[in-house]
N, C-alpha and C positions, 0 to 999 in steps of 0.2 A: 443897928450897926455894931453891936454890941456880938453877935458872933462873927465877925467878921476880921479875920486873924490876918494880919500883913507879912508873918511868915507864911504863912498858906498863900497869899496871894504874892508872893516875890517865886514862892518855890514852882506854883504854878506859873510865872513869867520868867524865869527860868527854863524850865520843863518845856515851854512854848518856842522857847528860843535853840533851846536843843533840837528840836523835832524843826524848826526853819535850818535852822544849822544842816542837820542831817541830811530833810529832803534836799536842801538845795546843792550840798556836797557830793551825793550818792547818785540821786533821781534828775537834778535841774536839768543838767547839759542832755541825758538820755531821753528829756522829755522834749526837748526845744529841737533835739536834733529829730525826733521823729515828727514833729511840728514841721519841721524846715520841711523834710522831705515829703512830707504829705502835699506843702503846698508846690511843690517841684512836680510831682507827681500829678496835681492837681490842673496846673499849668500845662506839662506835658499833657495831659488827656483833653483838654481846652483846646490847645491849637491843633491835638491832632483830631477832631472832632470838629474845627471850624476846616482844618483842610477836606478833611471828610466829606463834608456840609460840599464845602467849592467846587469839590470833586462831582460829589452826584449832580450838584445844580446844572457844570458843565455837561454832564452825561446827560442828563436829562433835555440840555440845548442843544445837543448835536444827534440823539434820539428824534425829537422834533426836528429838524433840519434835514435828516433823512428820509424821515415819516412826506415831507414835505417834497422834498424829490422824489421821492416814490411813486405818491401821488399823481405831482407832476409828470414823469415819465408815464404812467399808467393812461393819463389822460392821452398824451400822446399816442402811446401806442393804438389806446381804443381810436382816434383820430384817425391815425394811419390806415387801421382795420376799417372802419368805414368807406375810407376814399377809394381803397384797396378792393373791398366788398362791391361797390357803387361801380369803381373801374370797370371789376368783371362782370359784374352784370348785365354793363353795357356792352360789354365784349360777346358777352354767350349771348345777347339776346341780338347783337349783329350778325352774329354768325348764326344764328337760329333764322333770320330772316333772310341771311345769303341765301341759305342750305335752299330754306320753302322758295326761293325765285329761281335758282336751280332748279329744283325739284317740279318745279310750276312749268319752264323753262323746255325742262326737258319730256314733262309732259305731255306740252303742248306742241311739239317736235313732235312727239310718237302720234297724238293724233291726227295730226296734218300727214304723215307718213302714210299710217294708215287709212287715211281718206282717200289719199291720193291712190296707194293700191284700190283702195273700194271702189271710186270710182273708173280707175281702168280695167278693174274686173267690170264693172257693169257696163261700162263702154263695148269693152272687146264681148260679154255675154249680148248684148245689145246688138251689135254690130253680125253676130252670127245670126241671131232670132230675125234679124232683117233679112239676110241673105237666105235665111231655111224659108221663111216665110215670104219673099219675092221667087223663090223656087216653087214652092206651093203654089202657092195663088196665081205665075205666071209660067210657072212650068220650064224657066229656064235662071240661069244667073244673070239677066241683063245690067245689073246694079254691082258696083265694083264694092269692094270692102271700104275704096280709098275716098267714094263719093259719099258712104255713110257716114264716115267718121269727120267730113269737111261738114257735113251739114251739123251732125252732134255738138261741132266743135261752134256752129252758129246760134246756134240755139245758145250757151252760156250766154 
């Protein structure tokens, strides 16, 4: 303790008190105020960072909520296209089976048509071959045309 000078240490506590002095005269307020605003600053990027937050969270629930009707409409619609598909199917395949009963229909028209010609050709071919052939074999027409075709007509 013996080098230990008490003007050295008053001037040092001095000196110390000066340099409190100073910084707190020159520096204190320019450091507290850029303190303040940091934390103003600090606050404003908080709440605009939680509205932020709220914002996408909302965007993100009404994304889903569309996704979700979308869906839902889609199912529909495929729904619809089924019933829709199935309807016509049953439609083209009625009308495919009109068509063939017509078609069968009228078929079967044409070959009664022409059977009926067929057979009144071979009637009327029939009906001569009798009368050449009672000409022949008896030398005369005694057999009328009207008597072969009543018997023809017994024979069915």
């Amino acid at each position: 303790m013996e080098d230990l000078n008490i003007w050295l240490v008053i001037a040092q506590i001095i000196n110390f008190s000066v340099l409190i002095f100073a910084f707190k005269y020159f520096l204190w307020d320019k450091i507290v105020n850029a303190i303040e605003e940091r934390k103003i600053k600090l606050e404003k990027i908080r709440k605009i960072d939680s509205e932020i937050k709220e914002k996408v969270e909302k965007a993100e629930k009404e994304s889903e909520e569309i996704l979700k009707n979308a869906r839902e409409k889609s199912e529909k619609i495929i729904a619809e296209a089924k019933i829709i598909a199935k309807n016509s199917k049953k439609s083209i395949l009625n009308d495919a089976e009109n068509e063939a009963k017509s078609l069968l229909e009228s078929a079967l028209s044409d070959i009664n048509k022409e059977k009926l010609s067929m057979l009144a050709d071979v009637k009327s071919n029939i009906v001569d071959l009798v009368l050449r052939f009672n000409k022949k074999l008896f030398g005369s027409e005694k057999v009328s045309s009207e008597f072969v075709e009543k018997e023809i007509e017994l024979m069915k």
